[in-house]
SERO-4910 file (N, C-alpha, C, O; in steps of 0.05 Angstrom, whole numbers):
BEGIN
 pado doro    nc1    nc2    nc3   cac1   cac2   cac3    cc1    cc2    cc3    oc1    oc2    oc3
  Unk    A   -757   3866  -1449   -783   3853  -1452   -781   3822  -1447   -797   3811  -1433
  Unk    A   -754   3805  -1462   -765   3779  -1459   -748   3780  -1432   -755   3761  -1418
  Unk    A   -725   3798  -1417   -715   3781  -1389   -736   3799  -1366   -728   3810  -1346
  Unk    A   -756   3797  -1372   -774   3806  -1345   -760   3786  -1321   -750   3764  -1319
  Unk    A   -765   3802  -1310   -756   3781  -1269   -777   3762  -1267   -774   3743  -1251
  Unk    A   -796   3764  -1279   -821   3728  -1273   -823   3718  -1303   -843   3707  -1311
  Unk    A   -794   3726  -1324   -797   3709  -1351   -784   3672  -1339   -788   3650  -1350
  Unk    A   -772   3678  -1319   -756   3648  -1326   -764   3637  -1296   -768   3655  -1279
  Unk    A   -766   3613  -1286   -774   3605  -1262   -756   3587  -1260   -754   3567  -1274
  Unk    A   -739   3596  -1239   -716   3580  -1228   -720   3558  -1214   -727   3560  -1191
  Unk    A   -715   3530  -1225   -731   3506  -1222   -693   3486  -1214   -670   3492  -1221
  Unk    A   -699   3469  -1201   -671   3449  -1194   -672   3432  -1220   -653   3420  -1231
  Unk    A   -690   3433  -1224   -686   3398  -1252   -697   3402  -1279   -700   3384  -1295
  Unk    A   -704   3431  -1282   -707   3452  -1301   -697   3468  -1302   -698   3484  -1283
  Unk    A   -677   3475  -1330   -662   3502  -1338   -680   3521  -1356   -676   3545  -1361
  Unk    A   -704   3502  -1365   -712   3527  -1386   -741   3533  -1388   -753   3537  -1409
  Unk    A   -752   3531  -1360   -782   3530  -1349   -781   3564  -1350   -765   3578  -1337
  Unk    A   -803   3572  -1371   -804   3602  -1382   -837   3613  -1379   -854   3595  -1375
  Unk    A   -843   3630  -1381   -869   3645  -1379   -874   3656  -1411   -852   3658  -1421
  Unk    A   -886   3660  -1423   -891   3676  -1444   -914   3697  -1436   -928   3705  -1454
  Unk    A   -919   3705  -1410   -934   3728  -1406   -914   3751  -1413   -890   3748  -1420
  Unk    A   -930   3776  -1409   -921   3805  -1423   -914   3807  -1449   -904   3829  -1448
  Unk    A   -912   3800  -1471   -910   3800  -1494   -926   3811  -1497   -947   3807  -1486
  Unk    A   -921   3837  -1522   -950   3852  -1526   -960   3831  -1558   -945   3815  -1569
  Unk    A   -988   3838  -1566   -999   3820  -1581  -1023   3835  -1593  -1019   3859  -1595
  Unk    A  -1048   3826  -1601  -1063   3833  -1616  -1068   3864  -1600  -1072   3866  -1576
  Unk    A  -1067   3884  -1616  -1083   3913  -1608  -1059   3920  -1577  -1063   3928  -1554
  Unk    A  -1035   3914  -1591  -1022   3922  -1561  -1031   3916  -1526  -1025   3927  -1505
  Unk    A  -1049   3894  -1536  -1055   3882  -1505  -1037   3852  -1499  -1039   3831  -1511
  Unk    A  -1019   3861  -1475   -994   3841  -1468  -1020   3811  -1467  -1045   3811  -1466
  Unk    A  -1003   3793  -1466  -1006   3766  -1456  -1004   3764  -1435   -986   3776  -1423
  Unk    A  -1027   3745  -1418  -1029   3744  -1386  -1007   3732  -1384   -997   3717  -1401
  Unk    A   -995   3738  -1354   -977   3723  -1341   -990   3695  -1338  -1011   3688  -1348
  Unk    A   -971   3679  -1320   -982   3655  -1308   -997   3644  -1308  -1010   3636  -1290
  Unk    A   -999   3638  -1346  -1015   3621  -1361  -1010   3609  -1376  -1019   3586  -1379
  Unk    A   -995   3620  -1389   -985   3599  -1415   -943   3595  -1402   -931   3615  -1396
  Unk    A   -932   3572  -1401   -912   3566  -1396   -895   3543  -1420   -910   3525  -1429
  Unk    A   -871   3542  -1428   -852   3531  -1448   -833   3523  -1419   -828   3536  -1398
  Unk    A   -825   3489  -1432   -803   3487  -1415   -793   3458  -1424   -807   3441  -1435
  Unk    A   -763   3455  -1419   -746   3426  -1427   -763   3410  -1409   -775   3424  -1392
  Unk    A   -766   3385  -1408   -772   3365  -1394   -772   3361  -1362   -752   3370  -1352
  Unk    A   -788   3352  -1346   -798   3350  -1329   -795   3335  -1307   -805   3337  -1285
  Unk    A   -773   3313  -1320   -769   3290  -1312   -750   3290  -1286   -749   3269  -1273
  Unk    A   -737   3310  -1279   -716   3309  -1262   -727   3335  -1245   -711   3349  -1233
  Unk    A   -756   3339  -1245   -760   3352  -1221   -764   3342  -1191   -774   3321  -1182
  Unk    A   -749   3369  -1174   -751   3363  -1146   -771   3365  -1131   -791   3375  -1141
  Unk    A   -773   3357  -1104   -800   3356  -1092   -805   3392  -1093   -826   3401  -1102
  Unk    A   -782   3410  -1082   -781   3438  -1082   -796   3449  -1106   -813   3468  -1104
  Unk    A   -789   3437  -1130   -804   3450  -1158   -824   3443  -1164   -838   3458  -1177
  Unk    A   -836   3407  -1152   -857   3412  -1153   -873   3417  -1142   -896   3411  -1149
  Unk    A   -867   3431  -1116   -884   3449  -1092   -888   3481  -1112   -906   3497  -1109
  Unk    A   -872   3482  -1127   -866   3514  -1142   -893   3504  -1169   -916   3509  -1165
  Unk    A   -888   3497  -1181   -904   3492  -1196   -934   3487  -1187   -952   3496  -1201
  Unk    A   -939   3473  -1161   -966   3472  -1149   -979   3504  -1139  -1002   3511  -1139
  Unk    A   -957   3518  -1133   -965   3544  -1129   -977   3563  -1143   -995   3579  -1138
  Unk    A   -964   3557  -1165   -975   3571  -1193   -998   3566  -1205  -1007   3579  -1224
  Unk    A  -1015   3538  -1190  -1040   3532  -1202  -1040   3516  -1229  -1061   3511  -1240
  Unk    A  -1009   3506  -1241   -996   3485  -1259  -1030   3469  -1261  -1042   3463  -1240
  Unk    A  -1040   3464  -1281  -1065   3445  -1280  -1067   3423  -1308  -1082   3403  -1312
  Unk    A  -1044   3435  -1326  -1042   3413  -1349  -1009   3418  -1359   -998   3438  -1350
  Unk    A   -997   3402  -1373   -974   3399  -1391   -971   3382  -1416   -970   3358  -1408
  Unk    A   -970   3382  -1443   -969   3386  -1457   -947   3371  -1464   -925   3382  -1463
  Unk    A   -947   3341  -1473   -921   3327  -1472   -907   3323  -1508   -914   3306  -1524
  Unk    A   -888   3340  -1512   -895   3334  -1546   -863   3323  -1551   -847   3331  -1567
  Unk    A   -857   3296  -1527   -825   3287  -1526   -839   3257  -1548   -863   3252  -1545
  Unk    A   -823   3241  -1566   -825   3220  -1576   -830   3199  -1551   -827   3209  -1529
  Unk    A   -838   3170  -1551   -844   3152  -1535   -817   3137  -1527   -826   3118  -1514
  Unk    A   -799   3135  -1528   -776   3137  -1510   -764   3152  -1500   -749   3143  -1481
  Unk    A   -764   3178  -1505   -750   3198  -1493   -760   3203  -1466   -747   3209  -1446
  Unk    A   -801   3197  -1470   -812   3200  -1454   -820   3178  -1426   -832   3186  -1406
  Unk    A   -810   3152  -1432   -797   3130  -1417   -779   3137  -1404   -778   3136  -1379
  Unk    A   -760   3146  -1419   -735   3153  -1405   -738   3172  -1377   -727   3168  -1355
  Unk    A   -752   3188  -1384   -755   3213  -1360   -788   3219  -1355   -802   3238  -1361
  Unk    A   -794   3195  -1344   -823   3202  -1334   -833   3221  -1315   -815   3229  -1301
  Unk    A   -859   3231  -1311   -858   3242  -1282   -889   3248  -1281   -902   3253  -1301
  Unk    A   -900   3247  -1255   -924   3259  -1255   -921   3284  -1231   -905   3286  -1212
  Unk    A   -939   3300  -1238   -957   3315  -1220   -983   3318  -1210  -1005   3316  -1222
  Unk    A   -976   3326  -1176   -998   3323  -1163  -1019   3343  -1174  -1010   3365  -1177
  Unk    A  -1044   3339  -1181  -1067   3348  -1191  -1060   3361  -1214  -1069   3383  -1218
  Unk    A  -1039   3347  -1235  -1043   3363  -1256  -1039   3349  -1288  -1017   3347  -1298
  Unk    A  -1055   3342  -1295  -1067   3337  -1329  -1038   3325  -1348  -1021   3341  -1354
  Unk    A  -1038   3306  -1354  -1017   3308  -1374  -1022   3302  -1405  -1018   3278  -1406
  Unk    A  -1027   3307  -1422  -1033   3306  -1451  -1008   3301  -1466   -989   3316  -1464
  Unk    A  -1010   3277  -1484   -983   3273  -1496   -997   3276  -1523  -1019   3268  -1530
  Unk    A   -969   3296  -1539   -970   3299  -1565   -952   3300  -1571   -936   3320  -1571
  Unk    A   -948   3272  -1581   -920   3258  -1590   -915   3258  -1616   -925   3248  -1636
  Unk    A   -891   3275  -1607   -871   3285  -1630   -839   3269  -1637   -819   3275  -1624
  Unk    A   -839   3249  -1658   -815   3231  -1646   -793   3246  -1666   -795   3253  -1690
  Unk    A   -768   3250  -1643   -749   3255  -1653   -733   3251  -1671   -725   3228  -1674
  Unk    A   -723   3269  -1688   -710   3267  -1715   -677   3273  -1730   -662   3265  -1748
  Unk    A   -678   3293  -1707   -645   3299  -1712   -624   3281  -1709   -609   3274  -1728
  Unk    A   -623   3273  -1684   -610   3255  -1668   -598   3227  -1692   -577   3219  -1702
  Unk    A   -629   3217  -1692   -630   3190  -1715   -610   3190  -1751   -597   3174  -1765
  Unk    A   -621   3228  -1751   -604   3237  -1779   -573   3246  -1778   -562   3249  -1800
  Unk    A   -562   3250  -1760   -545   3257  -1747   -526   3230  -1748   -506   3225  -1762
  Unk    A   -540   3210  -1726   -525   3178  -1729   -522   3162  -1759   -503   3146  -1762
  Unk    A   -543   3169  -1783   -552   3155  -1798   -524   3166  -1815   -506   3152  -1824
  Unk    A   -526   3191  -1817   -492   3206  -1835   -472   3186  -1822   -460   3173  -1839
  Unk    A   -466   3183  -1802   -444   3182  -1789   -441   3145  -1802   -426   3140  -1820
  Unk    A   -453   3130  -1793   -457   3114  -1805   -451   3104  -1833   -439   3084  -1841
  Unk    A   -459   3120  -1844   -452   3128  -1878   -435   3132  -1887   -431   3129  -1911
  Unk    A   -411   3146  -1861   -395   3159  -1873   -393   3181  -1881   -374   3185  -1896
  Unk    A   -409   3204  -1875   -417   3229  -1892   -404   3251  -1866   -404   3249  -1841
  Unk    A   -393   3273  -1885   -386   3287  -1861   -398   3297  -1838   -420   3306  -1843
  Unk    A   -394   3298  -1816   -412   3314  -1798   -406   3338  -1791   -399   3343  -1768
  Unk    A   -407   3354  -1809   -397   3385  -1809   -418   3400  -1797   -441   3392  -1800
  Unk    A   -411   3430  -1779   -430   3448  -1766   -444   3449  -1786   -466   3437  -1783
  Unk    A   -441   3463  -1813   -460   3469  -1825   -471   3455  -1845   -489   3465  -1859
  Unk    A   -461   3427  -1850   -492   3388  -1853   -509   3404  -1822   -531   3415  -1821
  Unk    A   -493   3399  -1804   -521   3391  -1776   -528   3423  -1776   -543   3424  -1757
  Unk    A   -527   3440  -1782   -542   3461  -1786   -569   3461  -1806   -591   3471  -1801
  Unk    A   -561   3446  -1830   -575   3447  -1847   -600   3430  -1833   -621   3442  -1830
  Unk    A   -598   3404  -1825   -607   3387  -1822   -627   3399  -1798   -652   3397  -1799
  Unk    A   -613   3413  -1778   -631   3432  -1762   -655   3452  -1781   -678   3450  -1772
  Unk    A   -653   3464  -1798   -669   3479  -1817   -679   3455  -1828   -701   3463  -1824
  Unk    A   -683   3430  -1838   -709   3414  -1851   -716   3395  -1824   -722   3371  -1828
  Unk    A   -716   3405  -1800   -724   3396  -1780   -746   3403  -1778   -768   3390  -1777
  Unk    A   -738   3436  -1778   -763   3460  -1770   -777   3456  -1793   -799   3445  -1787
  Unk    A   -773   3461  -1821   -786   3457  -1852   -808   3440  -1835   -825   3454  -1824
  Unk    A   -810   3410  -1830   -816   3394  -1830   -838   3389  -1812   -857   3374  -1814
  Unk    A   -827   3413  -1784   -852   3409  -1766   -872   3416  -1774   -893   3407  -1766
  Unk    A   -870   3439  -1795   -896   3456  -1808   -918   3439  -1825   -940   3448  -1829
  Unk    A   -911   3420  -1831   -936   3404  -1845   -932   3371  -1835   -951   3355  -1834
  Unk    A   -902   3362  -1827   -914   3325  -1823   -917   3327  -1797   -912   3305  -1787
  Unk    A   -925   3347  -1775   -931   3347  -1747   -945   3379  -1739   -942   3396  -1721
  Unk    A   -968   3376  -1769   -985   3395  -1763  -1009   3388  -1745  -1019   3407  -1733
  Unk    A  -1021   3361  -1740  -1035   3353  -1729  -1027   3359  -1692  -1046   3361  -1676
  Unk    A  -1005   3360  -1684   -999   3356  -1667  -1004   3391  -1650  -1014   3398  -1628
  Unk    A   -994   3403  -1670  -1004   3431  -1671  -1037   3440  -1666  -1050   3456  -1653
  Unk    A  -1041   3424  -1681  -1067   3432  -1682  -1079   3424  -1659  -1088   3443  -1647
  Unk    A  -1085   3404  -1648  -1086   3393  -1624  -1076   3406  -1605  -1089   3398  -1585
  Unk    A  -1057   3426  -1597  -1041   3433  -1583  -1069   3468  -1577  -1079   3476  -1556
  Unk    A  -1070   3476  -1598  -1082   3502  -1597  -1118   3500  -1592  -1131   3518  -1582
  Unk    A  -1128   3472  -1601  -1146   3460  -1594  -1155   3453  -1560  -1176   3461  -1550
  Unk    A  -1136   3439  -1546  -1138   3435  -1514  -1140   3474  -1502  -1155   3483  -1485
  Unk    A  -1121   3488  -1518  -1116   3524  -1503  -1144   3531  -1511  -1159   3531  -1492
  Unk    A  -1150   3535  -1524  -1175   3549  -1534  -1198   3541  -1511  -1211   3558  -1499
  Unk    A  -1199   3520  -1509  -1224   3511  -1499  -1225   3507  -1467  -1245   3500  -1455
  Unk    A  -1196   3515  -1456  -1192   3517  -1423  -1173   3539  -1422  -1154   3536  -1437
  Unk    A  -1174   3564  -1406  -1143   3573  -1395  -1138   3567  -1367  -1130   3584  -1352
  Unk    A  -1141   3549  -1361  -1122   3539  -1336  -1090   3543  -1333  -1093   3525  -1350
  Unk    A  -1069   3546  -1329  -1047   3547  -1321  -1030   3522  -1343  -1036   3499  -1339
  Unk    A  -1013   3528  -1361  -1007   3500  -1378   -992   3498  -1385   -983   3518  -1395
  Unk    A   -968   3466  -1386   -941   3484  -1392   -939   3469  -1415   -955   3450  -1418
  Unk    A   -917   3473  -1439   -921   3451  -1463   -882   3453  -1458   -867   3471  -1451
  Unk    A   -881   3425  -1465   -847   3419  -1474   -838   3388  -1484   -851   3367  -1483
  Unk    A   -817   3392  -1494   -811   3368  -1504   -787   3362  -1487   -790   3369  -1464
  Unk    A   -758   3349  -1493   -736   3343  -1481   -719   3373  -1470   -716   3380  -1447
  Unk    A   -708   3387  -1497   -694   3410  -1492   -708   3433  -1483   -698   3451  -1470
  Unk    A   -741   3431  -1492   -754   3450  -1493   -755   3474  -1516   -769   3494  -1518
  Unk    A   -731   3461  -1535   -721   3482  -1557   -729   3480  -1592   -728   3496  -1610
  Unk    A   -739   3450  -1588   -743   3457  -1629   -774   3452  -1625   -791   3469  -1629
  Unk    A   -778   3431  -1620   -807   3423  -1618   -824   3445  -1599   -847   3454  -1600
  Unk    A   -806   3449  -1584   -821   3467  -1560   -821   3499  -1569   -838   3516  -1562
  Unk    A   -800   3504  -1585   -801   3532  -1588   -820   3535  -1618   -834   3555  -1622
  Unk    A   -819   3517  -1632   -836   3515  -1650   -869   3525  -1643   -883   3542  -1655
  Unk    A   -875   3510  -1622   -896   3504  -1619   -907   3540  -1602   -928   3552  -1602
  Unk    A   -887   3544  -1592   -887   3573  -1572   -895   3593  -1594   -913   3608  -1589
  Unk    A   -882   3596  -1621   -881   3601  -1635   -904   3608  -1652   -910   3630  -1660
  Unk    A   -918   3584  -1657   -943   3584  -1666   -970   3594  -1647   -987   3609  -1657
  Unk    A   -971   3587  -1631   -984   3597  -1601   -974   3635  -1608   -987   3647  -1626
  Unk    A   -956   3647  -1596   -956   3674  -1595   -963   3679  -1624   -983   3693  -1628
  Unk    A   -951   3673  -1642   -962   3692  -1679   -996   3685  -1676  -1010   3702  -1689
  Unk    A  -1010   3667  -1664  -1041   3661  -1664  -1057   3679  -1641  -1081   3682  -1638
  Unk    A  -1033   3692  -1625  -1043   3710  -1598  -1037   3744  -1618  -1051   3763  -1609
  Unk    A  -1022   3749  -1638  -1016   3774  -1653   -994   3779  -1639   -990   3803  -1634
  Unk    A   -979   3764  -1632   -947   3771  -1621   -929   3784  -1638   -916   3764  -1645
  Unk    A   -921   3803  -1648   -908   3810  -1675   -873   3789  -1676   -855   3790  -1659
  Unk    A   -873   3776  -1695   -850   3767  -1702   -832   3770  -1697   -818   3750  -1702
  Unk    A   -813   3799  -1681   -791   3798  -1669   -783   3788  -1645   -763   3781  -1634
  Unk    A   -818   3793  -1637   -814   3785  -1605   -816   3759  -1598   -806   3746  -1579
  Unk    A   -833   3751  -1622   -833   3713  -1617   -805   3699  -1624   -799   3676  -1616
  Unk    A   -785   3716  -1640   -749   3708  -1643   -748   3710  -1623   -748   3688  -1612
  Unk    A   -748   3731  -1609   -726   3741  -1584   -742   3723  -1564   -725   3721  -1547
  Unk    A   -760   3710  -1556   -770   3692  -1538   -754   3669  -1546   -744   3655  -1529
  Unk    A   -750   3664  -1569   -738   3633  -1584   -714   3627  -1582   -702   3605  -1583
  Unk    A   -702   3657  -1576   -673   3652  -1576   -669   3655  -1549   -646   3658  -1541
  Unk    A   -688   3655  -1532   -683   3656  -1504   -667   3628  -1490   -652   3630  -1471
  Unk    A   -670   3612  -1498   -661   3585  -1496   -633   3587  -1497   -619   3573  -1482
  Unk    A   -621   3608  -1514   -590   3594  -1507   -573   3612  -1491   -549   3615  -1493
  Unk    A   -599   3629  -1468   -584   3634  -1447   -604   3625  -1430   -620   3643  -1424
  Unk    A   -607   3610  -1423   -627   3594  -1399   -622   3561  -1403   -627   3549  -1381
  Unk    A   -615   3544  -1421   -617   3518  -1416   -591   3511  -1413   -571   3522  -1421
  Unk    A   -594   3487  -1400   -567   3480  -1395   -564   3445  -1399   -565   3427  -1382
  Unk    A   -560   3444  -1425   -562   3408  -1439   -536   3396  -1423   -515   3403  -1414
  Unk    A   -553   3371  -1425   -535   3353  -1400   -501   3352  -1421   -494   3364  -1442
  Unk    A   -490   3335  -1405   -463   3331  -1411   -456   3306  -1425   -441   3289  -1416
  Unk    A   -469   3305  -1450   -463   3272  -1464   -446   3279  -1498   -446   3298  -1514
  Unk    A   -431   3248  -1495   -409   3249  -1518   -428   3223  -1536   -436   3204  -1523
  Unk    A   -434   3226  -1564   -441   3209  -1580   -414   3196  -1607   -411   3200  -1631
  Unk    A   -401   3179  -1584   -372   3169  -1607   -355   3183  -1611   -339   3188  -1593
  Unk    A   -354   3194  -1637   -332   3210  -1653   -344   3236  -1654   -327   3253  -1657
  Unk    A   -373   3246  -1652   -383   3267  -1666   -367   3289  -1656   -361   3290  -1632
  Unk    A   -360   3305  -1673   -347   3337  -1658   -363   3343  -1638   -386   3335  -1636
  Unk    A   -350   3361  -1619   -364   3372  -1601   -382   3398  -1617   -405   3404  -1615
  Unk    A   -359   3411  -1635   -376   3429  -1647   -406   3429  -1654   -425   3443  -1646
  Unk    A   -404   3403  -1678   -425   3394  -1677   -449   3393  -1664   -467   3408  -1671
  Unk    A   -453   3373  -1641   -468   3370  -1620   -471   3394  -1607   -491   3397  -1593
  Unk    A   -450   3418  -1610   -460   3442  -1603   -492   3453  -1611   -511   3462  -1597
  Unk    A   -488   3446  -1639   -508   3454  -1663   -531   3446  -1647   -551   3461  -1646
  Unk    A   -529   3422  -1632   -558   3406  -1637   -579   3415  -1606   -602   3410  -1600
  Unk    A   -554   3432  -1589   -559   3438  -1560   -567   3463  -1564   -580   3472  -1545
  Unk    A   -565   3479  -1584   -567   3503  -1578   -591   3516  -1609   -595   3502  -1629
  Unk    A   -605   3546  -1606   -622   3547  -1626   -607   3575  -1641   -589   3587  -1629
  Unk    A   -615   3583  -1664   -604   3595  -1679   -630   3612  -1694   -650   3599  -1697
  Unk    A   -631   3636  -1704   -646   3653  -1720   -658   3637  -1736   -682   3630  -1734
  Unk    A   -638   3626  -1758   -649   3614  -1788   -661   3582  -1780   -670   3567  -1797
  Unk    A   -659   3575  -1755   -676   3551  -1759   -698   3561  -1756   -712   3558  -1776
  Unk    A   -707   3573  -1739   -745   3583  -1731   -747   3597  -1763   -766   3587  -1776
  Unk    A   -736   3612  -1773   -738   3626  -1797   -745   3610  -1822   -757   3619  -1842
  Unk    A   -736   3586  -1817   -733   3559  -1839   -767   3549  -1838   -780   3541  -1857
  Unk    A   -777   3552  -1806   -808   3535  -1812   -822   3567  -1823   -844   3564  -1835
  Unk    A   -814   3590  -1821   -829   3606  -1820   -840   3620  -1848   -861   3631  -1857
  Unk    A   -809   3614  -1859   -812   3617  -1881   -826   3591  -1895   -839   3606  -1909
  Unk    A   -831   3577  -1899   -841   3549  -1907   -865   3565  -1902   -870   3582  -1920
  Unk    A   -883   3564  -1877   -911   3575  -1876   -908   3595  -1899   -905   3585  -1921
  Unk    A   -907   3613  -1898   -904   3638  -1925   -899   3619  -1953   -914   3622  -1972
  Unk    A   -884   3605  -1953   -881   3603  -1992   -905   3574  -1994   -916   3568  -2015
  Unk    A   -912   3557  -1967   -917   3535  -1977   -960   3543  -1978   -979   3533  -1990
  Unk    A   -957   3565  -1956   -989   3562  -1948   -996   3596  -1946  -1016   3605  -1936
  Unk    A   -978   3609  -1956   -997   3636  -1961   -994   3656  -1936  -1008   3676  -1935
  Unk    A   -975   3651  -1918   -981   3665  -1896   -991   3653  -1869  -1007   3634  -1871
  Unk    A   -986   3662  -1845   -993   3651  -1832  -1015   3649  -1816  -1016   3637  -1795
  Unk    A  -1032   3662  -1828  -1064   3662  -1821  -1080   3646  -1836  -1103   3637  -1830
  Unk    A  -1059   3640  -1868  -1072   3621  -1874  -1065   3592  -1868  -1079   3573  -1874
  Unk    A  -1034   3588  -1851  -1038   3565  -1847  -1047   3553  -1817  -1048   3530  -1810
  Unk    A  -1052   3575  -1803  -1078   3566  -1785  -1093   3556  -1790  -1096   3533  -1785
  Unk    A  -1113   3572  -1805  -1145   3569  -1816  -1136   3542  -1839  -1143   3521  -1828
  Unk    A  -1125   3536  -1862  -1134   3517  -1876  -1112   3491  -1862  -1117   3467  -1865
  Unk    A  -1098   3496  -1853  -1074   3471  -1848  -1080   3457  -1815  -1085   3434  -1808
  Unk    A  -1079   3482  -1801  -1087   3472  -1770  -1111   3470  -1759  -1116   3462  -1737
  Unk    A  -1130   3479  -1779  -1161   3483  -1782  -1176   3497  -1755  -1196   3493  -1742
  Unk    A  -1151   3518  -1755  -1161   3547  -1733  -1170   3563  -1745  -1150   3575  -1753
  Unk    A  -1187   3574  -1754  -1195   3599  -1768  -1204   3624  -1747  -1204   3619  -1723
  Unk    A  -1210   3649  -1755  -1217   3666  -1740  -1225   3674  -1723  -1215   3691  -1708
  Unk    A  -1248   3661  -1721  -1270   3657  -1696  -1249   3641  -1668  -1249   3649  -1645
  Unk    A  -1237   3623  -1677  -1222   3611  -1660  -1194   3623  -1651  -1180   3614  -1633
  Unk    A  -1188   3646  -1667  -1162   3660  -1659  -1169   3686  -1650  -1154   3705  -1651
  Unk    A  -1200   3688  -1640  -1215   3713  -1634  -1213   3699  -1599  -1204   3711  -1580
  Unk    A  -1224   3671  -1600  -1230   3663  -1576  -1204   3662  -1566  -1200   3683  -1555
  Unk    A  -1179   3643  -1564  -1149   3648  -1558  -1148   3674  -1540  -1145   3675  -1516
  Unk    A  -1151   3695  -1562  -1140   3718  -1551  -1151   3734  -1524  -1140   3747  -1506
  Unk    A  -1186   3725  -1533  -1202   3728  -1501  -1196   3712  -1478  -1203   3715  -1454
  Unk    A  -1177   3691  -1490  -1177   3675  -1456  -1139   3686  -1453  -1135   3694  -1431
  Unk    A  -1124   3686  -1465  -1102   3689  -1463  -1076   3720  -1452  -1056   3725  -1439
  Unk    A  -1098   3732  -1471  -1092   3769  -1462  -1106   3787  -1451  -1130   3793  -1451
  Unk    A  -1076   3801  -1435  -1098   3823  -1415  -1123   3832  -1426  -1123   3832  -1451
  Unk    A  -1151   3841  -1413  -1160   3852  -1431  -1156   3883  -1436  -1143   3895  -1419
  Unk    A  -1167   3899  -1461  -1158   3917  -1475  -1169   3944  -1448  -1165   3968  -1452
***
């Protein structure tokens, strides 16, 4: 189900430009193809990918990288929408701030620290969310959402998008964990840090997505209720989603 032959779109300056069509979802009706798209950053696309991307009818993207990251690797596309929903990076900063300190930088500190990453997206960058399911609802045009790796912020957000389409929970893992056979993080050394380490921070793991997921459940009741009272999607609006998003029945 998640390695369909049109799940991953083989891009030169993207490793982790993904489809989330076919997923089955509310009432066993899959998710349209070549509509909703997840992917690492953008910035190092070729003229080739973005002839590939024009093909597809690409008409918005979804920028949820912090405001340097997104300096760093600018890019536009021809006729297509860019919306920034800036999400500024957190690991990285907590990561340097230990080291600094003095505090160990053990796999499992930067593991942990990965789990109150995710905790964290769930309520101090609920707005961003919300905004995010706000622009889908109200257009299905072709749309891709990503941040740098395409993996915490981005899988987060993938995340929330398919459980609001009735994606059942295993399949929204196994989409999440798709990342750490598709991306391919550049080649950088930060000082002393273990490589192990920095392993941690390149790659995604069960118990981090599990970490925001669980949070929705103990902090807000479930996750229909933290649509409706937190992201202020309620029913009517996860009725509409599903009409623009999935085959119909």
């Amino acid at each position: 189900m998640t390695e369909h032959p049109d799940r991953v779109l083989p891009l030169q300056g993207a490793s982790n430009f993904r489809d989330l069509g076919g997923y089955p979802a509310d009432g066993g009706r899959p998710v349209r193809w070549r509509r909703l798209f997840r992917s690492d950053h953008l910035g190092a696309l070729s003229e080739e990918d973005k002839g590939a991307l024009g093909r597809l009818g690409l008409a918005r993207t979804f920028d949820l990288r912090g405001e340097r990251e997104r300096a760093a690797h600018t890019y536009a596309l021809p006729g297509v929408r860019q919306h920034l929903l800036t999400i500024e990076p957190v690991i990285v900063q907590s990561v340097q701030a230990m080291a600094r300190e003095g505090q160990a930088l053990t796999v499992p500190a930067c593991e942990e620290l990965m789990r109150d990453l995710y905790r964290r997206l769930v309520d101090e960058q609920a707005h961003r969310f919300a905004e995010l399911l706000d622009h889908l609802v109200r257009d299905d045009s072709p749309a891709v959402f990503h941040c740098t790796a395409g993996k915490d912020r981005t899988g987060f957000a993938a995340a929330v998008i398919l459980l609001a389409l009735g994606v059942p929970r295993t399949v929204v893992m196994d989409d999440y964990l798709l990342t750490n056979r598709h991306y391919k993080p550049p080649v950088l050394r930060w000082g002393d840090i273990d490589p192990e380490v920095l392993a941690v921070m390149w790659r995604v793991q069960q118990d981090f997505l599990e970490a925001s997921l669980q949070r929705i459940d103990q902090a807000h009741g479930g996750f229909d209720r933290y649509l409706g009272t937190r992201l202020g999607f309620g029913p009517a609006a996860q009725t509409a989603l599903r009409e623009r998003y999935l085959q119909p029945g």
